[in-house]
C-alpha positions as CSV (number, residue, x, y, z in Angstrom):
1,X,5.2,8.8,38.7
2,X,8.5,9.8,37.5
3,X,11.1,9.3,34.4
4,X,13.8,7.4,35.3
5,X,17.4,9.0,35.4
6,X,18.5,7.6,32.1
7,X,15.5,9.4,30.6
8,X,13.5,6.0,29.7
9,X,9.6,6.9,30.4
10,X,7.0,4.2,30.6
11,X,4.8,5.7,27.9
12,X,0.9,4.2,26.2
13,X,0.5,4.6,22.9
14,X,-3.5,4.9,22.1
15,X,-3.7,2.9,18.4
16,X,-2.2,0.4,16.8
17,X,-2.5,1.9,13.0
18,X,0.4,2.8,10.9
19,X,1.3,5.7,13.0
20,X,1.2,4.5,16.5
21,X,3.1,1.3,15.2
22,X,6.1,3.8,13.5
23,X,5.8,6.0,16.6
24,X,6.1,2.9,19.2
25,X,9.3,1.5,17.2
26,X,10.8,5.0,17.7
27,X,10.1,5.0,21.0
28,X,11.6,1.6,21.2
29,X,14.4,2.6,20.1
30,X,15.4,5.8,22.2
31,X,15.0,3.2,25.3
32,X,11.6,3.7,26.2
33,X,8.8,1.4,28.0
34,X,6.1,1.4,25.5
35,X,2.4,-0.1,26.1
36,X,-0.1,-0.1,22.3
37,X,-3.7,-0.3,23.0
38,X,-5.6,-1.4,19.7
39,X,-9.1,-3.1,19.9
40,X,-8.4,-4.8,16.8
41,X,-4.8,-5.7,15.7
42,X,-5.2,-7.9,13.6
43,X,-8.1,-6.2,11.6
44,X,-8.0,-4.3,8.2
45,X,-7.5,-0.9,9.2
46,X,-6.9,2.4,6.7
47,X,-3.4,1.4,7.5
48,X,-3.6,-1.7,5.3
49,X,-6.2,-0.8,2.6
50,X,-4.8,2.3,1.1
51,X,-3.1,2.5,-2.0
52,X,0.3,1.2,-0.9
53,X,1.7,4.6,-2.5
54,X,4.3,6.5,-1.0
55,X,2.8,9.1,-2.7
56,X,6.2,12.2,-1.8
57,X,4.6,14.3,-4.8
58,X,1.6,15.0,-3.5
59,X,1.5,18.2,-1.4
60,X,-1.5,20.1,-2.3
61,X,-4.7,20.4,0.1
62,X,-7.7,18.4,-0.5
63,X,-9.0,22.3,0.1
64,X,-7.8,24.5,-2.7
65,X,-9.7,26.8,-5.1
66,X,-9.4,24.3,-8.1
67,X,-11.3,22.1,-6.0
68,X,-13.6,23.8,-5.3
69,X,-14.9,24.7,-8.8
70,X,-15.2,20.7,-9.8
71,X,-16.7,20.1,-6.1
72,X,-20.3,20.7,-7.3
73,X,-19.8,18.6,-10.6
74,X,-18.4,15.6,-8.6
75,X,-21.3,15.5,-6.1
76,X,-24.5,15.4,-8.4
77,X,-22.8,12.1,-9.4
78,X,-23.0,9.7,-6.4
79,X,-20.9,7.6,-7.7
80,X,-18.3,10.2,-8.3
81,X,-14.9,11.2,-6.7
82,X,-16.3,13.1,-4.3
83,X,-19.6,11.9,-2.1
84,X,-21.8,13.7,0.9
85,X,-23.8,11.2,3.2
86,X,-26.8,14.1,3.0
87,X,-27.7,12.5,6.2
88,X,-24.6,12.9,7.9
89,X,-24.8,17.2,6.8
90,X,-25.8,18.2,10.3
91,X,-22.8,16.8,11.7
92,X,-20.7,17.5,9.3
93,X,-21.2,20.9,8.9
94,X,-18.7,22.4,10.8
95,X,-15.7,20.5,9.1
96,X,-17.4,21.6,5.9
97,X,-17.1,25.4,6.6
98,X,-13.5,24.5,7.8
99,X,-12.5,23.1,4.7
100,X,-14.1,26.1,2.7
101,X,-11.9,28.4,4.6
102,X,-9.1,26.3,4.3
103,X,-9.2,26.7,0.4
104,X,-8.6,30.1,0.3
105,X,-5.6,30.6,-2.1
106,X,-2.9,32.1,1.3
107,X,-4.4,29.0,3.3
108,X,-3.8,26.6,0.7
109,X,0.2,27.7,-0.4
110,X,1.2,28.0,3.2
111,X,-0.8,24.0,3.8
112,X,1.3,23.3,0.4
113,X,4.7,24.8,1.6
114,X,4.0,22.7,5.2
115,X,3.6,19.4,3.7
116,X,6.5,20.3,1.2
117,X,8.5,20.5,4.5
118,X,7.4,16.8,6.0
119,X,8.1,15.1,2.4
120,X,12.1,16.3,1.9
121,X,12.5,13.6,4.6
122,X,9.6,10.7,4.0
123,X,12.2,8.4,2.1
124,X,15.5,8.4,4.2
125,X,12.5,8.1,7.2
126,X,11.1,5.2,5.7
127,X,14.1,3.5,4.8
128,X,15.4,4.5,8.7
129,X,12.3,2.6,10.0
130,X,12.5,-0.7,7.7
131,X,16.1,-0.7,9.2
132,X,14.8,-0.6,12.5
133,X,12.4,-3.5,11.6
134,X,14.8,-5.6,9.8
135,X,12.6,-5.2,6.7
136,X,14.3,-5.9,3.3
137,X,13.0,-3.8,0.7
138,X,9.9,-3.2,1.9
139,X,9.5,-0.4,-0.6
140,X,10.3,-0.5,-4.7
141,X,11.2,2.7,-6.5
142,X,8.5,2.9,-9.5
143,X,7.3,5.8,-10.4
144,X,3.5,6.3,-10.8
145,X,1.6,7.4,-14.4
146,X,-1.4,9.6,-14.2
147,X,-3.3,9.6,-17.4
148,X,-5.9,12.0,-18.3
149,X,-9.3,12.3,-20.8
150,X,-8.6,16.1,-21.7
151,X,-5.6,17.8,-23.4
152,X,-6.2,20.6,-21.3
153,X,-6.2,18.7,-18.2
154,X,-3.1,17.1,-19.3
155,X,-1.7,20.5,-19.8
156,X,-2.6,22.0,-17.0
157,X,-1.7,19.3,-14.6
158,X,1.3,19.1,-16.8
159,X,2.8,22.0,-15.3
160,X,1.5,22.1,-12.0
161,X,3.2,19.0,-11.5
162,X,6.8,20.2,-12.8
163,X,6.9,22.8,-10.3
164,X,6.6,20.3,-7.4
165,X,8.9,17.9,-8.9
166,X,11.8,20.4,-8.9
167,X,11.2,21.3,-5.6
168,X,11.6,17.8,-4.4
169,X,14.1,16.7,-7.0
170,X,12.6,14.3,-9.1
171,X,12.0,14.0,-12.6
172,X,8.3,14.3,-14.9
173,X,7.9,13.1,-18.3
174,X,4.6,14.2,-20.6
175,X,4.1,11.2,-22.6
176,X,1.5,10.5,-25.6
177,X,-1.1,8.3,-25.6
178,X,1.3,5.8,-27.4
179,X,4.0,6.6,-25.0
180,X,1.7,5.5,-22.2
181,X,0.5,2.4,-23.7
182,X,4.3,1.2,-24.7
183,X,4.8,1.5,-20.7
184,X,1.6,0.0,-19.7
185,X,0.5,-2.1,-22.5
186,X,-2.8,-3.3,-20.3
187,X,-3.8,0.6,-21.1
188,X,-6.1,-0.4,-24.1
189,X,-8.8,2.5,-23.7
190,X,-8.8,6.3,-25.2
191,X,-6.8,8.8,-23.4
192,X,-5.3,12.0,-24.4
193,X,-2.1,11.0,-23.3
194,X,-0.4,10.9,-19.5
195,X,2.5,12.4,-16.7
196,X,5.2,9.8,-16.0
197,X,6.5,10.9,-12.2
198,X,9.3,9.9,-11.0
199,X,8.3,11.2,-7.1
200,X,6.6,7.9,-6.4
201,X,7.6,4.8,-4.8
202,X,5.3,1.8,-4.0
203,X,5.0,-0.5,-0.5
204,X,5.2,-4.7,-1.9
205,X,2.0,-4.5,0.2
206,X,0.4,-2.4,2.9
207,X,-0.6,-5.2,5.1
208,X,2.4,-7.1,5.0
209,X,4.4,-3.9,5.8
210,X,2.0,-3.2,9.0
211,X,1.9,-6.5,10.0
212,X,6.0,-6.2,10.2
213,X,5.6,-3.2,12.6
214,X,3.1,-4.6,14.4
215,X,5.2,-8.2,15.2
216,X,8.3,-5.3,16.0
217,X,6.2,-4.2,19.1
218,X,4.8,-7.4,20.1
219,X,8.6,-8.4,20.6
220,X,9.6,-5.6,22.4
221,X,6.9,-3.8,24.2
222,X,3.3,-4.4,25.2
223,X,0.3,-4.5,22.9
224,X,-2.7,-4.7,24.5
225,X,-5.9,-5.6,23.1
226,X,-8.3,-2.7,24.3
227,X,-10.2,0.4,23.0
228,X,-9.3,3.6,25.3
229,X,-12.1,5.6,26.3
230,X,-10.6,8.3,28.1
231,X,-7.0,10.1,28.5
232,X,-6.9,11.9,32.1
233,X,-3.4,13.9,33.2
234,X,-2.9,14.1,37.4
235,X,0.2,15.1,38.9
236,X,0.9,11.4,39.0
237,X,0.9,10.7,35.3
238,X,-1.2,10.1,32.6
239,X,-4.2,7.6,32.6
240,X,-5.7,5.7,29.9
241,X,-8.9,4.3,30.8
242,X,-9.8,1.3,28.2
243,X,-13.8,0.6,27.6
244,X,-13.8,-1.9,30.0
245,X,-12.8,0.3,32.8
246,X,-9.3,-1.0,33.5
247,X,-6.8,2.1,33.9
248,X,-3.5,2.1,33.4
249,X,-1.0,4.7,34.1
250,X,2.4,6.4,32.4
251,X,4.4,9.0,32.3
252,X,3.4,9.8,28.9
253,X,1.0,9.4,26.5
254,X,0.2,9.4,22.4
255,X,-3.0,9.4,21.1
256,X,-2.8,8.1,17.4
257,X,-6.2,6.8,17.1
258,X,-7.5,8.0,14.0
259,X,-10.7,10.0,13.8
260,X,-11.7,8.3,17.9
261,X,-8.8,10.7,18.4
262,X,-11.4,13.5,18.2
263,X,-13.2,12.3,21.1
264,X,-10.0,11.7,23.0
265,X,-8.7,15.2,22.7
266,X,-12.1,16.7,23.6
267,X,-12.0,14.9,27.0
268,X,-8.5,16.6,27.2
269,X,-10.6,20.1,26.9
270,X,-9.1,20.6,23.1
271,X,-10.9,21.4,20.4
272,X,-10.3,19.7,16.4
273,X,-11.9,19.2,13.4
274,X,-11.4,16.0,12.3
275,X,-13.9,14.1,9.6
276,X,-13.0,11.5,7.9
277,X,-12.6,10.5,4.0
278,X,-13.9,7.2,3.3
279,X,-12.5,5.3,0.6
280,X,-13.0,2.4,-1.1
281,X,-11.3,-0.1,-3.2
282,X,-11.5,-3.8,-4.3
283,X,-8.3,-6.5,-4.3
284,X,-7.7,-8.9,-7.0
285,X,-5.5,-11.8,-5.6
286,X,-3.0,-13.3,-8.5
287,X,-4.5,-10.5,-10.9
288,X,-4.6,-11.5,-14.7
289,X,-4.0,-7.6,-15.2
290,X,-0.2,-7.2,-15.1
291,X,0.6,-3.4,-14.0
292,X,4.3,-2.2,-14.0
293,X,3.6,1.1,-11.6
294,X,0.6,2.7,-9.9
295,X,-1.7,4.6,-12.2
296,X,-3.7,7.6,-11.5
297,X,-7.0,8.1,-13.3
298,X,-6.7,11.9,-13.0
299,X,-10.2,12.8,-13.6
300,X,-11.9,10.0,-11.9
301,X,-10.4,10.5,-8.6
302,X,-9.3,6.5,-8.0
303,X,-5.8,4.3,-8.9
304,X,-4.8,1.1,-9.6
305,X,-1.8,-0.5,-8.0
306,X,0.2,-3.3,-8.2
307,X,1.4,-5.2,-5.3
308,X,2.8,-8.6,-4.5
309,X,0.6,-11.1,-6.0
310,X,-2.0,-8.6,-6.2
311,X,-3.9,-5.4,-8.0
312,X,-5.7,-3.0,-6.1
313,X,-8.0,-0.7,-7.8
314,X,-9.2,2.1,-5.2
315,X,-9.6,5.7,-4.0
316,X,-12.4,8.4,-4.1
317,X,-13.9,10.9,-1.0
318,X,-16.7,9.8,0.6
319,X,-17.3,12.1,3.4
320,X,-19.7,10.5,6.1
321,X,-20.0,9.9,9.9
322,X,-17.3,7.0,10.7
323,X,-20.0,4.2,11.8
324,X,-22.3,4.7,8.6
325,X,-23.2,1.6,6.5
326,X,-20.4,1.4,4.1
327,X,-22.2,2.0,-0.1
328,X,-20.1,-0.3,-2.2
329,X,-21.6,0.5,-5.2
330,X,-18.6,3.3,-5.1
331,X,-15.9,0.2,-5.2
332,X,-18.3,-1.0,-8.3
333,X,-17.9,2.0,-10.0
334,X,-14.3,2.5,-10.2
335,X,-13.9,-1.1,-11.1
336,X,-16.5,0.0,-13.9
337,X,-14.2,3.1,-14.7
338,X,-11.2,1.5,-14.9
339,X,-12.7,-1.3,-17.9
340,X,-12.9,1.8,-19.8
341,X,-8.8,2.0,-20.7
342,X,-8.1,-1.6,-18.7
343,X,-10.8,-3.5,-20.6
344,X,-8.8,-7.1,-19.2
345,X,-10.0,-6.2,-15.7
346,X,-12.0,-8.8,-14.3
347,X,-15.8,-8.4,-14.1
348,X,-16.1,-10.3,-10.9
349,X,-13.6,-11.7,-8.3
350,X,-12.0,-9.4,-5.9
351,X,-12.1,-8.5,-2.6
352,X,-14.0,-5.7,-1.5
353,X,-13.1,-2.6,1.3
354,X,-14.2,0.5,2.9
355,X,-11.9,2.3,5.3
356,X,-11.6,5.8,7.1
357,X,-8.7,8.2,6.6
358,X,-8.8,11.0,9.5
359,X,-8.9,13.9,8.1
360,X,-8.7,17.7,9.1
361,X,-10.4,20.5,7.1
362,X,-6.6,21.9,6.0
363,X,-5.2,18.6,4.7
364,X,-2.4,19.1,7.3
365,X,-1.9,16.2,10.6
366,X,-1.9,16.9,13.9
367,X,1.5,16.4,14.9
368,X,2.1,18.1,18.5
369,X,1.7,18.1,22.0
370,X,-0.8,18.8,24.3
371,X,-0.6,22.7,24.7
372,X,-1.6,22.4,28.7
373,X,0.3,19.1,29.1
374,X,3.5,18.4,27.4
375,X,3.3,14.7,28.6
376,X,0.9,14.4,26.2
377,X,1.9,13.7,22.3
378,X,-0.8,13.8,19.3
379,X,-0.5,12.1,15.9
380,X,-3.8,12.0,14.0
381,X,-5.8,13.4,10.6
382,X,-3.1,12.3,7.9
383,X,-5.7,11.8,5.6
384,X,-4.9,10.0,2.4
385,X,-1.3,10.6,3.7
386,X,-1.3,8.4,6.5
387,X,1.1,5.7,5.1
388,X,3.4,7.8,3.1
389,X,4.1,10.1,6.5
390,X,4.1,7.1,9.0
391,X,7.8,7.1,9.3
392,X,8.6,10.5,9.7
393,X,5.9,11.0,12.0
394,X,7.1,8.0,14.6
395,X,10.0,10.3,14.6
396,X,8.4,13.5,15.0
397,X,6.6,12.3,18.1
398,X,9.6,10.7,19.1
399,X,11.7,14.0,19.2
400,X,8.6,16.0,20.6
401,X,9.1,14.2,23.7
402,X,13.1,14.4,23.4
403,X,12.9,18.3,22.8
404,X,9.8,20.1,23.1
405,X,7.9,21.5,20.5
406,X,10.2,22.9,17.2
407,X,9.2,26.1,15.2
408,X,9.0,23.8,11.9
409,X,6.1,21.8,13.6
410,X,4.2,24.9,14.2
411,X,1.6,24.2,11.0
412,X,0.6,21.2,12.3
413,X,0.2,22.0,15.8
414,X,-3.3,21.7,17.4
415,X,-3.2,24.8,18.4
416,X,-4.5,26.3,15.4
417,X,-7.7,24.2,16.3
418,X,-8.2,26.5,19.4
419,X,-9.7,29.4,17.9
420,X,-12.7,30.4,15.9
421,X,-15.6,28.0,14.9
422,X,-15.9,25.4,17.6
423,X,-15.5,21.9,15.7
């Protein structure tokens, strides 16, 4: 099989998430013949129950030594911000000992100074894409508070945070407890007082924005509905093998499937470690809590945002195999959290949701191409980052293809998963 001479390749895109959708529109666009494969298009992915947060602030690791020293705190409470299936420890063991390593302080600035690299572009990428999509304003410029029980948690995060914000040019404001209430009067509850950040913009709603993308490729490509079981290179092209045993065949290929990328890359001979972070959350349509911007509950490890005709209150680690039984006592809690300074949320009502980030040990994706065959482009493990860097990774994968593999892309190549403990 061979690329035509005005350099348009028929190339199969394996997922239809946020990231193969922005990578398939790229694609598009360069004059490409793109083919999606997603089982389940019209479900509820990760890419239409996160937070809706564009969330450009926030470049530290989940693996970093401060971490580490609340780690054992939040896990005797199961309930917490962070949760282990114990049952799931066998399997997860190997991504745990990654993500130990990856907290070492060296590890965790050069994860920090990688990521600071992707977000200088996130917004002008975002705002590129809705372009490309004909989407008006998918995206409103509102900030985010983060309020906090402690004043030495305040203080600390405090300055932490004004470091990052002038390295991406945006402005932080310490505000106390009344400050925060006179912005977000629902805020009835005791607080020591909160970080106004200025680095945050938030989606009119996830779903709708996906859906968007999704109706972009169905116009001009192919979306197929089908899992893909395997991805086999021959000297004839690249072969995608759905679980019903139909093949089809490109010149290229992307796998953006989540954490079933794992499996896909290991048939490829590659090696990654790749968990992934369940989260939960619960939706209240035509909310009687009014909220003008996304707050963080800092020491809880969950948020509440405000969409279109809609709150959703959300977040937290649960680390587990993919297929376990989803606990939504953990969506309970956090609704129970939040009644503690929102006492006006509702008690009942809402929509409940689990969902799987992909996640690698070093908070950093896989954005790369297949070291033994550059046909072959991967975009997976974004973590809780998945939305906020779908743009800029459509067009990442988009100028692999165009040019190769780019010193700048090196941290998140998945070469660094060739080496050391097998995942």
């Amino acid at each position: 099989m061979s690329i035509g001479q005005d350099g348009m390749a028929r190339i199969g895109i394996v997922g239809g998430g946020i990231i193969g959708c922005a990578t398939a529109i790229h694609l598009i666009a360069r004059g490409h013949d793109v083919t999606l494969f997603e089982q389940d298009a019209t479900g509820l992915p990760a890419s239409v129950g996160n937070a809706g947060i564009m969330a450009i602030p926030e470049i530290d690791p989940i693996a970093r030594p401060d971490m580490l020293l609340s780690a054992p705190r939040w896990l005797a409470d199961p309930l917490g911000p962070l949760t282990l299936r114990w049952s799931d420890l066998p399997a997860l063991t190997p991504w745990l000992l990654a993500f130990l390593r990856s907290a070492r302080p060296a590890q965790a600035a050069r994860t920090r100074t990688a990521l600071l690299g992707l977000m200088r572009t996130v917004l002008d990428d975002h705002r590129h894409l809705a372009d490309m999509v004909s989407l008006v304003d998918p995206v409103q410029h509102t900030g985010a508070m983060t309020i906090f029980d402690t004043p030495t948690s305040l203080d600390a995060a405090f300055r932490h945070e004004s470091e990052t914000a002038k390295l991406l040019g945006f402005a932080v404001e310490r505000l106390s407890p009344a400050d925060v209430r006179a912005r977000i009067p629902a805020l009835e509850g005791s607080l020591a007082g909160g970080i106004l950040s200025a680095g945050y913009h938030t989606f009119r709603h996830p779903e709708t924005f996906l859906r968007a993308l999704q109706a972009h490729v169905r116009a001009r490509a192919t979306l197929v509905d089908a899992s893909i079981s395997a991805v086999r290179p021959s000297p004839d092209g690249i072969t995608l093998t759905t679980s019903a045993g139909a093949t089809h065949t490109f010149d290229k290929a992307v796998i953006a499937a989540g954490v079933w990328s794992r499996d896909l890359v290991r048939g490829l001979g590659l090696r990654v470690s790749l968990e992934t972070e369940r989260g939960y959350n619960t939706t209240f349509a035509d909310p009687q809590v009014t909220l003008p911007m996304p707050i963080f509950f800092s020491e809880h490890g969950f948020c509440a945002t405000p969409f279109d005709n809609a709150l959703r209150v959300g977040g937290a680690v649960e680390l587990a195999r993919p297929d376990a039984p989803a606990n939504f006592a953990r969506a309970k809690a956090m609704r129970t959290k939040m009644r503690r300074y929102v006492p006006a949320l509702p008690e009942t009502g809402g929509t409940e949701w689990m969902g799987r980030r992909p996640s690698t040990p070093d908070s950093l994706p896989v954005i790369s191409l297949n070291p033994d065959d550059p046909r072959i482009a991967l975009a997976f493990g974004h973590g809780h980052l998945g939305l906020t860097l779908s743009a800029t990774t459509g067009r990442l994968v988009a100028d692999l293809f165009d040019k190769g593999e780019q010193p700048a892309l090196a941290p998140f190549s998945i070469r660094r998963f060739q080496r050391g403990t097998k995942a």
